[in-house]
C-alpha positions in Angstrom: 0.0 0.0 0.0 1.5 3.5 -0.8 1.0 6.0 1.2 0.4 9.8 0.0 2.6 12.2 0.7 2.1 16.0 1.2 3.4 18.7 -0.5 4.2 21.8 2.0 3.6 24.8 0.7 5.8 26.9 -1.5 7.4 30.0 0.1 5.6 33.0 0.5 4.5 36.1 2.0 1.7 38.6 1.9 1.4 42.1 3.3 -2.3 42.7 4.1 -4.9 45.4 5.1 -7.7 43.8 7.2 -10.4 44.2 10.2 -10.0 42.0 13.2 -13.3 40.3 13.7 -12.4 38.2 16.6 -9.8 37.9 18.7 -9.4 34.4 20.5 -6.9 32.5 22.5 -4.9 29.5 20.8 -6.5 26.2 21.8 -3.2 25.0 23.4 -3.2 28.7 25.1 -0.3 30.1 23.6 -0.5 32.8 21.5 -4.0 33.5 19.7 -6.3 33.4 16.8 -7.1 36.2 14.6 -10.1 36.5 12.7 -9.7 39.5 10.2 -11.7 40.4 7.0 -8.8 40.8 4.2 -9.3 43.9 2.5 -6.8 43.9 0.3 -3.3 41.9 -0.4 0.1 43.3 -1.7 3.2 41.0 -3.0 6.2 40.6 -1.4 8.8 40.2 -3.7 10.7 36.7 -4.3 7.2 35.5 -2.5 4.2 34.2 -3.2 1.0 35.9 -2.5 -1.3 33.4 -0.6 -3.6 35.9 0.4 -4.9 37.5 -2.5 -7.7 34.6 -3.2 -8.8 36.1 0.6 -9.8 39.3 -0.8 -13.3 40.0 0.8 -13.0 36.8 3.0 -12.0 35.7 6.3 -8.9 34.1 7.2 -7.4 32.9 10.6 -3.8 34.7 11.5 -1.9 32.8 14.5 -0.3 35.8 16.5 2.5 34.8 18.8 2.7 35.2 22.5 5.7 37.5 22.3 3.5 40.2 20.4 3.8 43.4 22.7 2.0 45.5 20.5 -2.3 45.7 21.5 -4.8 45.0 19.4 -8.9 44.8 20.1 -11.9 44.0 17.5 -12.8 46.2 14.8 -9.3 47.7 14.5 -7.6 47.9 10.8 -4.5 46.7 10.7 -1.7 46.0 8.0 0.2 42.7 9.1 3.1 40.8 7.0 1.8 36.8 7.3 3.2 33.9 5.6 0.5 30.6 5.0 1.9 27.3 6.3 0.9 23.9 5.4 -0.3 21.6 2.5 -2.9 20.5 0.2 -4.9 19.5 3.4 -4.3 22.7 5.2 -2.8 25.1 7.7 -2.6 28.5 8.4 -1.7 32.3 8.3 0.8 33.3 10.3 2.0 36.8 11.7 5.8 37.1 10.7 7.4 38.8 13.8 5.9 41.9 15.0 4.9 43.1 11.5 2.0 44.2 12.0 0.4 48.3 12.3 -2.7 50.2 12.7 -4.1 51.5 9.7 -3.5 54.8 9.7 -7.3 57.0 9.4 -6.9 59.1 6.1 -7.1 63.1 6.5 -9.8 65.3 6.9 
């Protein structure tokens, strides 16, 4: 019997601007789960762009523990992720501490 292997995926990286929905804490209770609305997606270069089939949909980020920046529901934020996993699944990351406010335009 052969047994199917998975392919991880290929490197990439995506710079987002998004609305956290929900804020929760990581089953195993490190870190937590983002929900956020992707707005919009940019490249990264040498990367690529997971995200952009997100536009207008949720995803799940996984935010490290080690994030000392604060965050609360319904802010906009612009966050560098990275996706993780295979043809089964996984996840968005946050890369780092990469991740801002969205700046409210001028009056």
């Amino acid at each position: 019997m052969d047994s199917i292997q998975s392919v991880p995926s290929a490197p990439n990286e995506s710079i987002i601007q998004g609305t956290i929905l929900d804020i929760q804490r990581c089953p195993e209770g490190l870190g937590f789960v983002w929900q956020v609305k992707v707005i919009e997606s940019q490249d990264v270069i040498e990367y690529a762009n997971f995200a952009t089939r997100h536009i207008g949909k949720e995803i799940n980020i996984l935010i490290h523990p080690e994030l000392k920046k604060f965050f609360v529901v319904g802010d906009k934020i612009v966050a560098h992720i990275f996706f993780q996993g295979d043809e089964k699944g996984g996840a968005f990351f946050l890369i780092g501490d990469k991740i801002e406010m969205v700046k409210p335009d001028p009056i």
